[in-house]
N, C-alpha and C positions, 0 to 999 in steps of 0.2 A: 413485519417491520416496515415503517415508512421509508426508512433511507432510499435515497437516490440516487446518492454519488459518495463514493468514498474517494478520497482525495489524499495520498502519502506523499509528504512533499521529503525531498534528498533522500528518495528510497534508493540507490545505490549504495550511499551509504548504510541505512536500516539494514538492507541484507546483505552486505558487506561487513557488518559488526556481529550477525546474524540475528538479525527478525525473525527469518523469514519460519519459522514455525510460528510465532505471536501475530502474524499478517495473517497465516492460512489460517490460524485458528480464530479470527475475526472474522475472517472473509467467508468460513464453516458458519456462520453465524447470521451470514445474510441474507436478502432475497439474493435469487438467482438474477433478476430484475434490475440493476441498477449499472449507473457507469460506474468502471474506477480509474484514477486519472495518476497516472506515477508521475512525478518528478524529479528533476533535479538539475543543479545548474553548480556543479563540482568538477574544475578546472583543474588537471593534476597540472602541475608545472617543473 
């Protein structure tokens, strides 16, 4: 694979809703080689 950088933007919420097996099962799929960058900018109030 080329990828470089996987990039989950409001992953708090992803695995909060539950991703987080559809993430590892992407991230099972990568090089070992690359960045990955979580985000998120979810303000509870």
């Amino acid at each position: 694979s080329r990828l470089q950088m996987l990039i989950l933007d409001e992953a708090d919420r992803m695995l909060d809703m539950g991703f987080l097996p559809d993430v590892e099962r992407i991230c099972e799929q990568l090089s070992a080689e690359r960045q990955t960058l979580l985000f998120s900018a979810t303000l509870d109030g």
